[in-house]
N, C-alpha and C positions, 0 to 999 in steps of 0.2 A: 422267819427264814428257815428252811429247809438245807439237809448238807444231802447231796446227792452224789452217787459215783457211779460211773459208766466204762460198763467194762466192752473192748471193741470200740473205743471212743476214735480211733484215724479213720472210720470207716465217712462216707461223704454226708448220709442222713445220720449218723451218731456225734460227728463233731458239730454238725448243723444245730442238731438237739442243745445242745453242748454249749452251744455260743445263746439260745433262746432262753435258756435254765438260768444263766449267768444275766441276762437284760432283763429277767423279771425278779431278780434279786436271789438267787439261789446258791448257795457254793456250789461250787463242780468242782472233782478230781474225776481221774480219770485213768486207763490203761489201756493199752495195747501189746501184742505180743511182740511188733517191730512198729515202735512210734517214725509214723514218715514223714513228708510232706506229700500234699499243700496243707491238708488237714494240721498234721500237726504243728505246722508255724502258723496257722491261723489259731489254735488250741489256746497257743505258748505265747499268743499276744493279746489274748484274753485275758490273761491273766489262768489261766485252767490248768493245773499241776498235773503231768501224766507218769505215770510210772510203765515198767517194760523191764522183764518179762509177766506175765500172770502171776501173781501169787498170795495167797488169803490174806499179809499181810500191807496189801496194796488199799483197801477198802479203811477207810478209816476208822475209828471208834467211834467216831461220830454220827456216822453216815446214818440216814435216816431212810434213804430208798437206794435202790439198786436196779438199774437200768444196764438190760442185757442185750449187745447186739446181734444179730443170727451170724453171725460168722462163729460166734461160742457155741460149743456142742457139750451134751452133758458131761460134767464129769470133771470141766473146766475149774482151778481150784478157785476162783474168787467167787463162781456161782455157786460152788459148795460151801463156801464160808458164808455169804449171804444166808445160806440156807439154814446153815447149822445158829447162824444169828438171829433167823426169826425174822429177820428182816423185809418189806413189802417187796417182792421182784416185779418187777415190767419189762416188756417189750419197748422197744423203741417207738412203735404205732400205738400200742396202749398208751405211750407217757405221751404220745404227739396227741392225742385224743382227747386227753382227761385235762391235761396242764395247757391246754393251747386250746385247741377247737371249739371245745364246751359246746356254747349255743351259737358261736358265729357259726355264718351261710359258706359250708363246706365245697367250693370249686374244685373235685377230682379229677386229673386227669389221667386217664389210662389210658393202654394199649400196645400192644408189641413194638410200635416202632414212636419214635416224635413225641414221647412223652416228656423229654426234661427241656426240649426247645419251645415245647408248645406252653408247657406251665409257668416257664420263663414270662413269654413273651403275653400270658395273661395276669400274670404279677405285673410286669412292668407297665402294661396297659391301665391297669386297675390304680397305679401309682401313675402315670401318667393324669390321670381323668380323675386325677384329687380324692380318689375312694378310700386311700390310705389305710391299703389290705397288710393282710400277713401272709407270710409265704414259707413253702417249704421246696427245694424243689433238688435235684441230684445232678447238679452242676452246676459252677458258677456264670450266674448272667453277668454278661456284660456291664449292663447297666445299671449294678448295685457293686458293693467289694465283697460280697458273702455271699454265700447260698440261700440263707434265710434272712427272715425279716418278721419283726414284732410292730404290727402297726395298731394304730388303737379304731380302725373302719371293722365295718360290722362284717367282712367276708374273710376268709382265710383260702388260697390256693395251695395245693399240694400234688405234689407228683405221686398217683398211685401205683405202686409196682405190683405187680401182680407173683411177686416172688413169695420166698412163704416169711413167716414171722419172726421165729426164736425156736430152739430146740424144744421149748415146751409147747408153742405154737404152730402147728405146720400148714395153719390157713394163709390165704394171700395176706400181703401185707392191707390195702387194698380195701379191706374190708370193715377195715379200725376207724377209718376216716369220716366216717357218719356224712354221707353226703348228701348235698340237695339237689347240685347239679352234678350231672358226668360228662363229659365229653369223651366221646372212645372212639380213639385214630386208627386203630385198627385189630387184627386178632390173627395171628398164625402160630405153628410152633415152637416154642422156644424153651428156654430152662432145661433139658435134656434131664440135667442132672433132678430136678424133683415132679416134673410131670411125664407122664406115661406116653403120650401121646396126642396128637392136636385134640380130641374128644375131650381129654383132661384139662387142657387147657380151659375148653371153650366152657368146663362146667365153673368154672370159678368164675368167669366174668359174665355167667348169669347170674352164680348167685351175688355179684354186685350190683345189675341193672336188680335184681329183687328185693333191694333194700331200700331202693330210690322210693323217696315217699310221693303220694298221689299228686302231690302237689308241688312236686319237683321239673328236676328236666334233664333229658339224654338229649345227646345232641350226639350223631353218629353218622360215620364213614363209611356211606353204601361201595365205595368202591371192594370194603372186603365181602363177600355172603355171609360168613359166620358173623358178623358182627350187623347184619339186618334182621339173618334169623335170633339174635338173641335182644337185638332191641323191641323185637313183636311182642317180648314178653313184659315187657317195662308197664306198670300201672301208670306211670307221671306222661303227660305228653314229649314225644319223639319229635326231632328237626333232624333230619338227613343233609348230608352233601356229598359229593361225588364228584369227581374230573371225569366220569363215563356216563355212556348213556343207556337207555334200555337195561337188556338182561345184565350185559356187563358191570349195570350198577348195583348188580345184587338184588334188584328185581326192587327197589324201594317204591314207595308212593310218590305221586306228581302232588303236583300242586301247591301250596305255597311254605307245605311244610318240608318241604325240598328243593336244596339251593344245587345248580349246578355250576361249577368251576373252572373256570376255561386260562391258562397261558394264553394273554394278551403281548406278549415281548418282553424286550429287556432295554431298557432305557437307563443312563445316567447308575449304573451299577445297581438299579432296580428289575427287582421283579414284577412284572404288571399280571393282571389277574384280572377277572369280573367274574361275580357271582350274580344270577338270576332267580326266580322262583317261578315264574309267569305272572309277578304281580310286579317285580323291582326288577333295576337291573344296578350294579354297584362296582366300582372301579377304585380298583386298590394299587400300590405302590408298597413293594416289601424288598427288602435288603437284603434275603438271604436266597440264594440259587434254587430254582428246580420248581417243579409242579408240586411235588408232594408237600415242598415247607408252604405252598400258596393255599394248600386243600389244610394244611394246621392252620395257618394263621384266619383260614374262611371260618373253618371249626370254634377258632376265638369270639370270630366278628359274630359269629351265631349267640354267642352266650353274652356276650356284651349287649347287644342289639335287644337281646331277652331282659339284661338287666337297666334296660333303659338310655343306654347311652345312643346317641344319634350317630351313625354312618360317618358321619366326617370326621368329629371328633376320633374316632375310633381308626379310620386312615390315616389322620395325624400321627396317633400315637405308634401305628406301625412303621412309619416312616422311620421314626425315633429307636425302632430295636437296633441294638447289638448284637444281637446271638449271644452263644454260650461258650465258654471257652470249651476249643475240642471238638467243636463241631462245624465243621467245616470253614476251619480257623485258621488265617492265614498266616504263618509261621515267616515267612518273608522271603524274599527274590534275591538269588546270590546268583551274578555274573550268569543275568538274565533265566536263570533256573528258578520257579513259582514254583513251593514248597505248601502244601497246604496238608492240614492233619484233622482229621475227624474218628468217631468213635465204631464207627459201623463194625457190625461183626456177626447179621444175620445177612442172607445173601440178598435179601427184597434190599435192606438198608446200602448194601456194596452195590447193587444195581443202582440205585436212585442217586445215591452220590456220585457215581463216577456220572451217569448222565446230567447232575445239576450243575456239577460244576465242568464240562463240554458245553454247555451251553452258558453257562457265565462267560466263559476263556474261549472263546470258538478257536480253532487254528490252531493251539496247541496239541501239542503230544503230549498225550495224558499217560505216565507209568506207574500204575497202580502197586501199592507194596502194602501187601496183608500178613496179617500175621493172627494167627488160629488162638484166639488166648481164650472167650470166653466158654463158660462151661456147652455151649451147644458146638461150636463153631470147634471143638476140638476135639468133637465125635462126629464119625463119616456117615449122621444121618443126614447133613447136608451138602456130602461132596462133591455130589454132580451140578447140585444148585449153585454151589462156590462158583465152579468151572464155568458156569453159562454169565453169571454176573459178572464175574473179574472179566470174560470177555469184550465187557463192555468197553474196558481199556484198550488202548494203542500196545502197552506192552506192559507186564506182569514179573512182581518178584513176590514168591511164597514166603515167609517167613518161616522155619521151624516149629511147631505145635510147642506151646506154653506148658511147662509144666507134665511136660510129654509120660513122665514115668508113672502118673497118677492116674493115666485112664487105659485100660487094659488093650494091649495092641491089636484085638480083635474088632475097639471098637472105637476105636483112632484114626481121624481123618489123617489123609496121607497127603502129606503137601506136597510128597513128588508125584502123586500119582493126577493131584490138581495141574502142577504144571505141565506137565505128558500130555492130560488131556486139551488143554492150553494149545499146546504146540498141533497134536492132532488135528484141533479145528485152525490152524492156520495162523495162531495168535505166539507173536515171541513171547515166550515165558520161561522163567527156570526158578529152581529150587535154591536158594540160600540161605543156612539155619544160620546163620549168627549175624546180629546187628554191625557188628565192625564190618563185616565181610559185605554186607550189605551197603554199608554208606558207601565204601572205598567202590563198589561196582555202580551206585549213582554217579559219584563223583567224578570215575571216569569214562563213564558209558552216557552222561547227557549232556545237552548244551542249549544256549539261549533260545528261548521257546518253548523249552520242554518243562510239563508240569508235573510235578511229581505227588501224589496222593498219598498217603498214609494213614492206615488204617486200622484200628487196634482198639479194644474196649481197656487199657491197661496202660502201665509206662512204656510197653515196647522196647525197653533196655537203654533209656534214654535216647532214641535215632534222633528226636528232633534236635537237640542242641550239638548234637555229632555231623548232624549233616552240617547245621547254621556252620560250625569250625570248618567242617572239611570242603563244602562251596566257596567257604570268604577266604581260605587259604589263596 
């Protein structure tokens, strides 16, 4: 047995870690600089001791490795005292790599958008279809009580975030996960705060498709171009899919190595879908809103299908998803007001949502309520893209920028200037910085029929349980 501590332990992949260290017999302690929840009551019923604030004498005498999450920057004192102890340090993706992965068959999934729905929903698959995988993935599915899972099947899933590592690390995370297969949903810019520009981006998830070994498999989302032109590079053979045709699909190959994706209806709270190649044609049934979640879950059925399982079986098991909490998670219906809360916070993602769920709820009045929290979405390099997506709503309330004081006001998106433009193009909108002020204006500005969106990569100040009181009032 090993005694291991984890400093950054409430983050979502470090308490996950956290909870797999402890099921393959390992002690864990742990810290963080404000121990929260959910992380943290999942920690504290592990049985996983956390300590709060940092400090050298949080690590124990014992401790034999030290796992650092990137949220620590140098300097931090328990990674100083690790240091000064001699002790092995790891990244969070090195310990997921070394202590988990080994030689099972690595399912990666990356890509800017649908990465913790899709890896979800290939976990559950893969546990559905008796494969009795391991998983890692950065949010809770439905269909498990935890984020991960230690199974004793020969494949491991994990969510690849293409963010960077650890203070001493500053490659993608990404890159740690030794893969065999990839699946990449898509590639735009994002991370503001560590890449330069989409250029930057796009070089990092080449050099992931260049680690893919000969005798692997991409499986890729001709709907984005960046992510066609970087799958031409892959040595392993490429499967494309796409909801477009022609040039719009990024220009991919025909023929049977290329599925395309069609919205077939909605039926019985189902989304219908058929994928074709020119050789098949396949008819699915999926549970969660919109063409984009039908173009992930087609993305699954490609890897599945690769790893043998038969088309039906693999419809089954999608029938069977739950989603993730958060993502287009239905918080509940007070005195006819449909309260639903997801994570989006790039504008392609605030576009597809507001459109997936219009077409699950047709007839309702959709009022979208954003709030600027992560590190891209709270710099004005995508302010106009905000405005054209929240468009897509009946009506609009901005939230206040997160943590406003931290990013310089030259280069801070302005959420009055989103609503302004809002109202410019003909769309009710207005600016509201604070959550109370916010509820109290759903509260008395909506009524039966009307759906209210909620949208925030964060706690957003508690809104959802504030609305739950302030509707059932």
């Amino acid at each position: 047995m090993k005694n291991v501590h984890l400093i950054a332990a409430c983050g979502v992949g470090m308490a996950s870690l956290a909870g797999m260290l402890r099921e393959k017999g390992y002690r864990v302690t742990g810290s963080d600089n404000n121990v929260y929840p959910p992380m943290s009551t999942q920690l504290e019923k592990l049985g996983i001791r956390l300590s709060s604030p940092y400090a050298a004498e949080n690590i124990p005498a014992d401790a034999e490795i030290v796992i650092v999450g990137n949220a620590i920057s140098k300097g931090n004192p328990e990674a100083e005292e690790a240091v000064r102890r001699g002790l092995p340090i790891l990244s969070m993706p090195q310990a997921v790599a070394e202590h988990f992965i080994g030689e099972l068959e690595s399912i990666v999934v990356a890509g800017t958008h649908g990465k913790t729905t899709t890896s979800a929903l290939a976990a559950w698959c893969l546990f559905a279809l008796d494969d009795d995988p391991s998983f890692l993935v950065g949010g809770v599915p439905k269909n498990f009580p935890v984020s991960y899972r230690v199974g004793r099947g020969a494949r491991f899933v994990i969510e690849g975030d293409e963010y960077d590592t650890a203070y001493f690390d500053k490659g993608p995370k990404f890159l740690h996960y030794r893969p065999k297969i990839v699946l990449l949903t898509s590639i735009e810019f994002d991370h503001a705060d560590i890449y330069r520009d989409l250029s930057h981006v796009r070089e990092s998830f080449r050099k992931l498709v260049a680690i893919l070994p000969a005798d692997g498999l991409l499986v890729a989302c001709a709907d984005y171009r960046d992510v066609v032109e970087i799958a031409s590079g892959a040595r392993c053979p490429v499967v494309y899919y796409s909801t477009k045709d022609g040039a719009a699909a990024g220009g991919r190959p025909s023929g049977p190595q290329s599925w395309s994706v069609r919205g077939t209806g909605e039926a019985d709270g189902m989304t219908l879908f058929r994928m074709t190649n020119g050789e098949r044609s396949l008819d699915f049934r999926f549970p969660l809103p919109g063409l984009h979640n039908a173009a992930n879950a087609a993305g699954v059925a490609i890897v599945l299908m690769h790893l043998g399982f038969p088309p039906d079986r693999v419809a089954s098991a999608f029938e069977r998803f739950a989603g993730v909490r958060r993502r287009q998670e239905v918080v509940g219906e007070f005195r006819g007001i449909l309260v639903i809360d997801d994570f989006a916070h790039h504008p392609t993602a605030v576009r597809e949502t507001v459109r997936a769920v219009r077409g699950r709820y047709p007839g309702r009045r959709i009022v979208a309520v954003f709030e600027p929290r992560s590190n891209t979405s709270r710099r004005k390099v995508f302010q106009r893209e905000f405005t054209e997506a929240l468009a897509e709503a009946d009506s609009v309330i901005v939230a206040g920028v997160f943590g406003a004081d931290k990013i310089p006001a030259e280069e801070r998106l302005s959420p009055e200037d989103v609503a302004a433009g809002l109202q410019a193009m003909g769309h009710p909108a207005e600016f509201i910085r604070d959550v109370d002020d916010i509820v109290a204006r759903i509260a008395g500005s909506c009524g039966p029929g009307d759906l209210v969106l909620l949208m925030s990569n964060g706690g957003f100040g508690g809104i959802q349980e504030k609305l739950k009181a302030a509707l059932s009032a």
